[in-house]
C-alpha positions in Angstrom: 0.0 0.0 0.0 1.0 3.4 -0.6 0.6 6.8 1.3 1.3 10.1 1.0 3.5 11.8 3.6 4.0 15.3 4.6 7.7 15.5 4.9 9.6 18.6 5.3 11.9 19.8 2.0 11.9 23.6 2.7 14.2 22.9 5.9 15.0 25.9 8.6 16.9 26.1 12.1 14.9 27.3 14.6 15.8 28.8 17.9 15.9 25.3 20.9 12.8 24.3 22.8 15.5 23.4 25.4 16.4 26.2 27.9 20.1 25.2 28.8 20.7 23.4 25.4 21.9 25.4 22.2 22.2 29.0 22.1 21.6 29.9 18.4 19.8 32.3 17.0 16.7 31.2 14.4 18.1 31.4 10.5 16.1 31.3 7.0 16.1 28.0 5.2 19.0 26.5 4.0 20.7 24.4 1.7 22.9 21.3 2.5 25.5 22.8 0.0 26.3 25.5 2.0 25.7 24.8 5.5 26.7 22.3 8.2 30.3 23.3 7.6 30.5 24.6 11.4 29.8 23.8 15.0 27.7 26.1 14.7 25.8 24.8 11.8 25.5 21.5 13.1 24.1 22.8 16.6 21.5 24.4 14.7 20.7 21.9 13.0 20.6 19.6 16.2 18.4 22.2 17.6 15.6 22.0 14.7 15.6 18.1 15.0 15.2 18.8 19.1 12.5 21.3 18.4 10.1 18.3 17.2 9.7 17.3 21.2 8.1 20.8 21.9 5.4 20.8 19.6 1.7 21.5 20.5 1.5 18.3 18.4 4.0 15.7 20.4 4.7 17.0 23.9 3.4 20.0 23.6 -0.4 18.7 24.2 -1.7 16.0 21.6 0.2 13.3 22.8 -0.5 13.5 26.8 -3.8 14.7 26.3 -5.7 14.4 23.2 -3.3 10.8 22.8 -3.7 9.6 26.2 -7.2 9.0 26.8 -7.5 5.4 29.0 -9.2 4.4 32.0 -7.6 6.8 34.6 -9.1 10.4 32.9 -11.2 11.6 30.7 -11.8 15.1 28.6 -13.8 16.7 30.8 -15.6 18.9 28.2 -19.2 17.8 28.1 -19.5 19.7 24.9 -17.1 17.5 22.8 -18.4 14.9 20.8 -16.0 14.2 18.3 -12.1 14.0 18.9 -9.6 11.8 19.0 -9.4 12.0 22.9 -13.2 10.4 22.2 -12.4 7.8 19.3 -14.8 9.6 17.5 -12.7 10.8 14.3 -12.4 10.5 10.9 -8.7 10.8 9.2 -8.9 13.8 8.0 -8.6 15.0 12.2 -5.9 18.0 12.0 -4.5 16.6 15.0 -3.8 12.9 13.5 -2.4 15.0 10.6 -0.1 17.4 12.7 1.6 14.8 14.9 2.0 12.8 12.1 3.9 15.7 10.2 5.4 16.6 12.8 7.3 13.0 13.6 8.0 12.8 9.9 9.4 16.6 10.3 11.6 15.8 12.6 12.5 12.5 11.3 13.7 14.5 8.0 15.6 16.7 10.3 17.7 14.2 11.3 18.2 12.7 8.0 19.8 15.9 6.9 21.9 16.1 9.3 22.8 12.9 9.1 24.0 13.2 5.9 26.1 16.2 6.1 27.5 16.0 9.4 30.8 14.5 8.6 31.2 17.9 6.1 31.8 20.2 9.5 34.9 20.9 10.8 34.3 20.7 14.8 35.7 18.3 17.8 35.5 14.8 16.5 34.4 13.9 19.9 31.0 16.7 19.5 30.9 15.7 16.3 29.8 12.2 17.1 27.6 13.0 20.1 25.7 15.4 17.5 25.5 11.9 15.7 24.8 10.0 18.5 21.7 12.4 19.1 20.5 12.7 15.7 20.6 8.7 15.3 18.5 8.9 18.9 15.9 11.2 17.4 15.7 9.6 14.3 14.4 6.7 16.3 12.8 8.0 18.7 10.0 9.4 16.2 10.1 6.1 14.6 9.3 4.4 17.5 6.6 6.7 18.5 4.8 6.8 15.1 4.8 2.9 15.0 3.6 2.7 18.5 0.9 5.0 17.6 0.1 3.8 13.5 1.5 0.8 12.8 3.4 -0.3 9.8 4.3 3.2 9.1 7.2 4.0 6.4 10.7 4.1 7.3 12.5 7.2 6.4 16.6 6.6 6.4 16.9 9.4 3.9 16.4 13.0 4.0 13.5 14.2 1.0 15.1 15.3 -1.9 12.5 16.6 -3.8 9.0 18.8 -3.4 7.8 15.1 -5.6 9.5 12.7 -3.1 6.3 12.3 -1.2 5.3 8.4 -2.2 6.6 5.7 0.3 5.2 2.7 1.2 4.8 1.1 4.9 7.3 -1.0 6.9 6.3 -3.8 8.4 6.7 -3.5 12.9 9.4 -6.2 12.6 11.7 -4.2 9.8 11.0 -0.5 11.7 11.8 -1.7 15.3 15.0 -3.8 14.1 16.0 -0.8 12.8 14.9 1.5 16.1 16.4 -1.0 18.7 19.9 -0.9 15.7 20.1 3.3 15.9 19.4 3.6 19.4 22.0 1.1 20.0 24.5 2.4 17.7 23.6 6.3 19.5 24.4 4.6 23.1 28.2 4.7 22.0 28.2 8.2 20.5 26.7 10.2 23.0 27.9 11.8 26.9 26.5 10.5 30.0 24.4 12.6 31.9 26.9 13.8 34.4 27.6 16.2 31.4 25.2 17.8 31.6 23.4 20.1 34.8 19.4 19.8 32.7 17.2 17.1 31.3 16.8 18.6 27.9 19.5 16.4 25.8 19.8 13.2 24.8 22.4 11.0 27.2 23.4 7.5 27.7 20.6 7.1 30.3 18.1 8.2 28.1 18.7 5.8 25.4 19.2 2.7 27.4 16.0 3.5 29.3 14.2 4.2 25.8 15.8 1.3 24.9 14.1 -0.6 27.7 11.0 1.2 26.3 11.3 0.0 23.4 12.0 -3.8 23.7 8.8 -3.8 26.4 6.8 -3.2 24.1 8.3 -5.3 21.3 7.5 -8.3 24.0 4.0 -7.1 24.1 1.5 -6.6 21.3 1.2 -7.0 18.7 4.5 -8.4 18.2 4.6 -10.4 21.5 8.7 -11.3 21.1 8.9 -12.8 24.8 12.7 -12.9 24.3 12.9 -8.7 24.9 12.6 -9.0 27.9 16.5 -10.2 28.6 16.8 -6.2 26.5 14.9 -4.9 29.0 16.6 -5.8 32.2 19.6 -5.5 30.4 19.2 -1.7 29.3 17.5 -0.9 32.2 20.4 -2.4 35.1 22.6 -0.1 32.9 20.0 2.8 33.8 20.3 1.7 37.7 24.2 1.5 37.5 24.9 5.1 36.2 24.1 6.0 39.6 20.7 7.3 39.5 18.2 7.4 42.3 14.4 8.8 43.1 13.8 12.2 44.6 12.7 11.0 48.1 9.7 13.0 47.6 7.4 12.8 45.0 5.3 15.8 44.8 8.8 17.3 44.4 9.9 15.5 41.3 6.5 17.7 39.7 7.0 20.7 41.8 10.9 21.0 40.4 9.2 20.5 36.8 6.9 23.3 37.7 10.2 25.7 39.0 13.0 25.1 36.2 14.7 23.3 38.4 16.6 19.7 37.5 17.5 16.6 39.6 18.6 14.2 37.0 19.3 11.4 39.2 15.4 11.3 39.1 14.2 13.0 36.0 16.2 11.6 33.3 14.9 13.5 30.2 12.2 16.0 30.2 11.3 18.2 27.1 12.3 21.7 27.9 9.7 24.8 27.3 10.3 28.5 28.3 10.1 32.2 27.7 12.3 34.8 25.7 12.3 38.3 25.6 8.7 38.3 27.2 6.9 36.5 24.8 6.7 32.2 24.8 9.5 30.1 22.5 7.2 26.8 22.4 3.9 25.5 23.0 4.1 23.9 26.3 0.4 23.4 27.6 1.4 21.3 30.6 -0.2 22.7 33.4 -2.8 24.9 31.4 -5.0 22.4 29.2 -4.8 19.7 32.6 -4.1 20.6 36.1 -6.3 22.1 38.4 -8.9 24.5 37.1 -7.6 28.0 37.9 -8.2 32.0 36.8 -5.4 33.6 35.8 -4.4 35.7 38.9 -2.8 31.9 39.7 -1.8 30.4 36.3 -4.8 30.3 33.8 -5.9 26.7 33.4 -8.4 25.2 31.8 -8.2 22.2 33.8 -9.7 19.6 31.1 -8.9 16.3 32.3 -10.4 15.1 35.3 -10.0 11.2 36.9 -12.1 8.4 37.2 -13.9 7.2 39.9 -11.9 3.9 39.4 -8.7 5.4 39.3 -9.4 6.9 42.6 -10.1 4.1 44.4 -7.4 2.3 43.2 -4.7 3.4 45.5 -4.2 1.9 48.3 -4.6 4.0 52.0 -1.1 5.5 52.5 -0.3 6.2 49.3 0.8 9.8 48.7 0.5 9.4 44.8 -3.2 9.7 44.9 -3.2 12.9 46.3 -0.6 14.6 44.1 -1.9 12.4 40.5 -5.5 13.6 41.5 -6.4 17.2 43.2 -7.9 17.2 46.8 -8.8 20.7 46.1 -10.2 23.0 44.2 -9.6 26.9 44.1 -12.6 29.7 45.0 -11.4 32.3 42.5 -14.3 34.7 44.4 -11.9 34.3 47.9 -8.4 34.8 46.6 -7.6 31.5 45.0 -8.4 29.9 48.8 -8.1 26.1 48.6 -11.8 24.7 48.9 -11.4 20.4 49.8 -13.2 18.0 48.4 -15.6 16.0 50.0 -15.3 11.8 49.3 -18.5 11.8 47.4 -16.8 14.2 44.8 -14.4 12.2 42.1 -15.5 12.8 38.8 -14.8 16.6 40.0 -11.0 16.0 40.6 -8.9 17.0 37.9 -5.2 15.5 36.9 -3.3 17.9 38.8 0.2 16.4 38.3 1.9 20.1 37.1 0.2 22.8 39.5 0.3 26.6 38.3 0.9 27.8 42.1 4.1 26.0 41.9 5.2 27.9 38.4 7.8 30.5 39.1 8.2 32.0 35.2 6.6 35.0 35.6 4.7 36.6 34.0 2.3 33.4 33.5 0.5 33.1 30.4 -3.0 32.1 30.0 -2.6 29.5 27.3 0.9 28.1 27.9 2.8 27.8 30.1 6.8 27.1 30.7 6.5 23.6 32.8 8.3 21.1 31.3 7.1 17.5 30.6 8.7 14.4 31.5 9.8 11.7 29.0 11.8 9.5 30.8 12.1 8.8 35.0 14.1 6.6 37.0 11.0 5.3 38.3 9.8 4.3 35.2 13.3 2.3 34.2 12.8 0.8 37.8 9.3 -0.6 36.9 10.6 -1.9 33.7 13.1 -3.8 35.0 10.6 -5.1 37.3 7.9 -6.3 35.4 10.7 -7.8 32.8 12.3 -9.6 34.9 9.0 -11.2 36.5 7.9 -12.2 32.5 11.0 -14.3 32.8 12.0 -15.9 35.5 9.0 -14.8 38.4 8.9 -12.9 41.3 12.5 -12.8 41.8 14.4 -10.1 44.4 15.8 -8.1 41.7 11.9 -7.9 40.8 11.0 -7.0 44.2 13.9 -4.7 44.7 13.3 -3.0 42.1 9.7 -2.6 42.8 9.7 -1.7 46.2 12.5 0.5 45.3 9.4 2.8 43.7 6.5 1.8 46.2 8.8 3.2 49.8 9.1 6.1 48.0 5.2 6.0 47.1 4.2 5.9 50.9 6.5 8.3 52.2 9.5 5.6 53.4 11.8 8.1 51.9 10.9 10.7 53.5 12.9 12.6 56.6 12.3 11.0 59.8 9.0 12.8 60.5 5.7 12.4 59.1 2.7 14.5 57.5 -0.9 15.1 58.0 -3.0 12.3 57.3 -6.3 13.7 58.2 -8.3 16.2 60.6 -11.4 15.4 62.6 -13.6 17.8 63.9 -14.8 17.4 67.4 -17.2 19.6 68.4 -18.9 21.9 65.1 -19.5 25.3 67.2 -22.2 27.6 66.1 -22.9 31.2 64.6 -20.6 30.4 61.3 -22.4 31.8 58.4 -19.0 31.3 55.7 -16.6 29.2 55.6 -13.9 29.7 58.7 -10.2 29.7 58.0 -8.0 26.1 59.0 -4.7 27.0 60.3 -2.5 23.7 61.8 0.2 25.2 64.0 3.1 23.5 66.0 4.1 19.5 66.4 7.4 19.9 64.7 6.1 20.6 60.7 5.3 22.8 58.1 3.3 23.2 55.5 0.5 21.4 56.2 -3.3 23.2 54.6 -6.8 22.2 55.5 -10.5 24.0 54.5 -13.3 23.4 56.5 -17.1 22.7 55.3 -19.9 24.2 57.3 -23.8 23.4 57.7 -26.3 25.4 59.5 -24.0 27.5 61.7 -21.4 24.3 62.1 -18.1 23.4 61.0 -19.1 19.9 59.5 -16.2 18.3 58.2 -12.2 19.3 57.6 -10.7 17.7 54.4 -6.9 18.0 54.9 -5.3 19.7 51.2 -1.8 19.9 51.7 0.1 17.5 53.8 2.9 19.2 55.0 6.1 17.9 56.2 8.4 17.0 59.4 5.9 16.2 61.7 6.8 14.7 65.3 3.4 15.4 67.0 0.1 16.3 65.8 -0.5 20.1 64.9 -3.1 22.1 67.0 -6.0 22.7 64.4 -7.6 26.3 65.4 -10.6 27.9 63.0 -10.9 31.7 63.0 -13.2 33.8 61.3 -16.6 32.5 60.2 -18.9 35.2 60.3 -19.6 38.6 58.0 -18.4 42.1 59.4 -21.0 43.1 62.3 -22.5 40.0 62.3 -22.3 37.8 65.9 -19.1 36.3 66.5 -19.1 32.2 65.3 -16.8 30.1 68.0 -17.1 26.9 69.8 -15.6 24.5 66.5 -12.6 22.0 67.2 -11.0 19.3 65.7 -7.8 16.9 66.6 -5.0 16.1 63.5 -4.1 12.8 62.8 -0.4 12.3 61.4 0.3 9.4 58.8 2.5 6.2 59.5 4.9 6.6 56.8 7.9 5.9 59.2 6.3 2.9 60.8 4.4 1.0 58.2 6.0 -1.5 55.5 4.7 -1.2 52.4 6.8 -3.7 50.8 5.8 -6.5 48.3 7.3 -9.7 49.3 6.6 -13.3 48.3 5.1 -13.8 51.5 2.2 -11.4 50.2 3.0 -11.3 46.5 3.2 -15.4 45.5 3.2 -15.7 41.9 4.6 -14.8 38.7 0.5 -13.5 37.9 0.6 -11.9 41.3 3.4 -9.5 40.9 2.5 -9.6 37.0 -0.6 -7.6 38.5 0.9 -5.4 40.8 3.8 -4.2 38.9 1.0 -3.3 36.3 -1.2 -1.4 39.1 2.3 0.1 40.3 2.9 1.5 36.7 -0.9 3.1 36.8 -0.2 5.1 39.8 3.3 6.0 39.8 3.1 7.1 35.7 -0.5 8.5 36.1 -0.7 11.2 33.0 2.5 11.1 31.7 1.4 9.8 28.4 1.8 6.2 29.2 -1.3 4.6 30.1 -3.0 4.2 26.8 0.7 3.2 25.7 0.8 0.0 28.7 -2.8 -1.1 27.9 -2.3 -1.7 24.5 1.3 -3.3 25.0 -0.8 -5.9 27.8 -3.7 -6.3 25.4 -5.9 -5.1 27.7 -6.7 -1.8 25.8 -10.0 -2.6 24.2 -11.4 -4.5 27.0 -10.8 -1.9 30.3 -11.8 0.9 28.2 -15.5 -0.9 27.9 -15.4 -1.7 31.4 -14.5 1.8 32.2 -17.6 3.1 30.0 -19.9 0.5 31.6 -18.6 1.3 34.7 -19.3 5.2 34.4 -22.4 5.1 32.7 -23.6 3.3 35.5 -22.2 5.0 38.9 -21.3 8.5 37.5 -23.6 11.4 39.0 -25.9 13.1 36.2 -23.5 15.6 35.6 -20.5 13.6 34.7 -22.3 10.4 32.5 -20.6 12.0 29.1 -17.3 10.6 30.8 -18.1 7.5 29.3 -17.7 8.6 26.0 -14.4 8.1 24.8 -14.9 4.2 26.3 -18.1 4.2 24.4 -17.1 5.0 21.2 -13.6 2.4 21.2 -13.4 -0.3 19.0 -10.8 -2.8 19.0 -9.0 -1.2 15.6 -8.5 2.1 18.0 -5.3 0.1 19.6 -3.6 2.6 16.7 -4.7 5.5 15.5 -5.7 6.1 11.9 -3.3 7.3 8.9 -3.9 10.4 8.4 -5.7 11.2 4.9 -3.5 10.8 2.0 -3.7 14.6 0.2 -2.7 17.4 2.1 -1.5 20.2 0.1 2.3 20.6 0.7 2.1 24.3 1.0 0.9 23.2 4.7 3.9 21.4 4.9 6.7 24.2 4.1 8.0 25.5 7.5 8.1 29.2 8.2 11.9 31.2 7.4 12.0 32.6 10.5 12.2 29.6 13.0 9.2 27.2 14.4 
């Protein structure tokens, strides 16, 4: 079969999504004959194959959003009916077409450079780490195209000609042979990570975890090539012996994302957005189209993608994951932005509210985008790779465990300092007279940081919902409410209520063989540790497909909804409704697009 693809001929240079990367200034197009004959050259041209990652098309939205629609979220925007968030599409869907071109864009990008790169007269040993990452790249968007389409066409040559559009489709075997081959090959060509003080560039960590990645999901559908999985625990152990560790927080590992701030032991590769001169270099919507619905006096967001009641319920008591995957709170923009809890009735309401605005320290914020970054690759991830590889072949071994509860102390606050946090605040006696809401102020027993609102019912307080945990705790905080009442109006008093600190230093939280028997045992709980440690990072729909269990959860996940959702939240069955079992990939996008769409500004991206 033949399609036509939108591939890039008119090539530019644009300015790096990548805040620390490449400092190079955006050029018009140009030719291979004169260019790449510098270090500068070839940075630029790095740069523009880089630039892909940032797009409103990959990273910058489609593919954790729009892309990632599965059984933990859904759109919540009642008024959509047709999307390919819903499976309800047809292939002319300008999303389906812009990823697309932008993959093959970037894929072209490479080629080029490819190409010409030994022409430039730079540091051999630069030289080949531009190689190294190019090669990297190159695969990358192969992989992710075939992940998401199929037997798409393999593109080892740059276009060279407006009429070089025809190519016909590769089968999965022939495009990952050749994925696992260049990611391999760029492994030896480019610096470790300890080069480097960011996320933004391609290292030896990054491509042996992709390379995990990758061979996962060459062991699962369709191709289902059980011998893998020795790649993955191979590429992965190389991960875990470069020295890397987990933030011993997890909120933090977000927050940092949030701040421009890097821990690379943790965060391994992350694709970079940020401001220059005032006005916004990419399209980052991380934060702004998800995250927790806000005005923009706090970081406009539209907050767009809420959680399921099922994914809720689905952690386990103690684990801090829930809490930071899924909002406890919402904001009252009529009372400064206060935090306003939610009661346990109230799921469908929560939002994903992985990236938070608050947290966001480019100023000034703007409404559409905003300059969080977005992870690719974690330690954490590599960590549950290795663990649910080496289960598939040889069991519930302790390097599976290990490596499992590696992730899982860290998910119930083992890591944490010697202190805990704020489980939970019960109110003891409601008072009377309070007409509004009081305010919640936790002072003393050793901590900080920990935030409560309060709920009130004819003149009472009725309930505390606890909204930010805090840290260092010894002893309980003293819970006081002040306020309550309108200006000349009769003072409200009497309401009290006793904290409760969590038992993240005492409990163990560890899977063992005692608790976790057999090879189907830990097969399901490395799965269910994936769900909540990876929650919206674009990897859910990914997993499900790979376990063949796409098709099946999503209808159990409509049923599910359409049955137990309150009135007001029923649509959220839609996406799950409208799946069949071709919606494993995506459709190719329709043939004839005019290739003036194509043709990439002068002036940079």
């Amino acid at each position: 079969m033949k399609r036509i693809l939108i591939l890039l001929f008119v090539s530019a240079f644009a300015l790096a999504s990548c805040k620390k990367f490449l400092d190079v200034k955006p050029t018009d197009s140009l030719a291979p004959a004169n260019y790449y004959n510098t270090e500068a050259d070839i940075n630029a041209a790095l740069t523009g194959v880089y630039d892909v990652l940032a797009k409103t098309a990959t990273y910058g939205r489609y593919l954790y959003f729009e892309m990632d629609v599965a059984d933990d979220s859904f759109i919540a925007l009642s008024s959509w009916t047709q999307d390919i968030g819903l499976y309800n599409y047809n292939p002319s869907d300008t999303k389906l077409g812009e990823a697309w071109t932008a993959f093959y864009n970037g894929i072209n990008r490479a080629n080029m450079l490819l190409e010409n790169i030994d022409k430039a007269n730079m540091d051999p040993v630069k030289k080949n780490a531009a190689r190294g990452e190019a090669l990297f790249l190159r695969a990358y968007y192969h992989f992710v195209l075939t992940s998401n389409w199929g037997n798409v066409p393999l593109r080892l040559a740059s276009t060279k000609s407006p009429n070089d559009t025809h190519f016909p489709n590769s089968p999965y075997k022939t495009n990952y042979a050749q994925i696992v081959a260049d990611m391999e090959t760029a492994a030896d060509l480019v610096n470790p990570i300890s080069n480097y003080n960011h996320a933004g560039r391609v290292t030896k960590s990054v491509v042996w975890g992709i390379l995990a990645r990758v061979n996962l999901k060459m062991a699962g559908a369709p191709l289902r090539d059980a011998s893998r999985y020795a790649e993955v625990v191979k590429w992965a152990e190389k991960v875990k012996t470069a020295g890397h560790s987990l933030n011993p927080s997890y909120s933090q590992v977000f927050i940092n994302m949030c701040q421009d701030k890097y821990d690379t032991r943790e965060s391994l590769w992350e694709v970079e957005f940020n401001r220059k001169n005032g006005t916004q270099e990419e399209d980052g919507s991380v934060g702004s189209i998800n995250g927790i619905g806000a005005n923009a006096s706090l970081g406009f967001s539209y907050g767009a993608k809420h959680t399921t009641d099922r994914y809720y319920k689905s952690f386990k008591d103690g684990d801090l994951r829930r809490d930071w995957n899924i909002s406890p709170y919402s904001y009252d923009s009529g009372n400064g932005n206060a935090r306003v809890g939610y009661g346990p009735t109230q799921i469908y309401n929560r939002y994903d509210a992985k990236w938070r605005r608050e947290y966001e320290t480019t100023a000034a914020k703007f409404n559409g985008t905003t300059a969080i970054n977005f992870p690719l690759l974690r330690y954490a991830d590599v960590l549950l790779m290795l663990a649910e590889a080496e289960n598939e072949m040889n069991g519930p071994t302790v390097k599976a465990f290990d490596a499992i509860n590696e992730v899982r102390r860290r998910a119930f606050g083992k890591t944490l300092t010697n202190a805990e946090l704020v489980k939970s605040v019960a109110v003891t006696a409601g008072g009377s007279g309070y007409t509004i809401i009081p305010t919640v102020t936790l002072t003393g027993g050793g901590g900080t940081g920990a935030k409560a609102t309060a709920t009130i019912a004819s003149g009472r307080v009725t309930a505390v919902y606890v909204t930010d945990m805090g840290t260092g705790y010894t002893s309980a905080p003293t819970v006081t409410f002040t306020g309550g009442y309108a200006t000349n109006a009769p003072v409200a008093t009497g309401a009290t209520a006793t904290a409760t600190l969590t038992n993240t230093q005492t409990a163990n939280n560890d899977l063992t063989i005692a608790n976790t028997t057999a090879k189907e045992d830990f097969r399901i709980a490395v799965r269910n540790e994936r769900s909540w440690e990876l929650g919206y990072e674009g990897l859910r729909r990914f997993d499900l497909i790979r376990w063949g269990e796409f098709y099946l959860t999503m209808k159990s996940i409509a049923n599910e909804i359409a049955a137990t959702a309150p009135a007001a939240y029923t649509y959220a069955a839609k996406s799950g409704q409208n799946v069949s079992e071709k919606d494993t990939l995506f459709a190719t996008p329709a043939a004839e697009i005019s290739l003036n769409k194509l043709i990439v500004p002068n002036k940079g991206w």
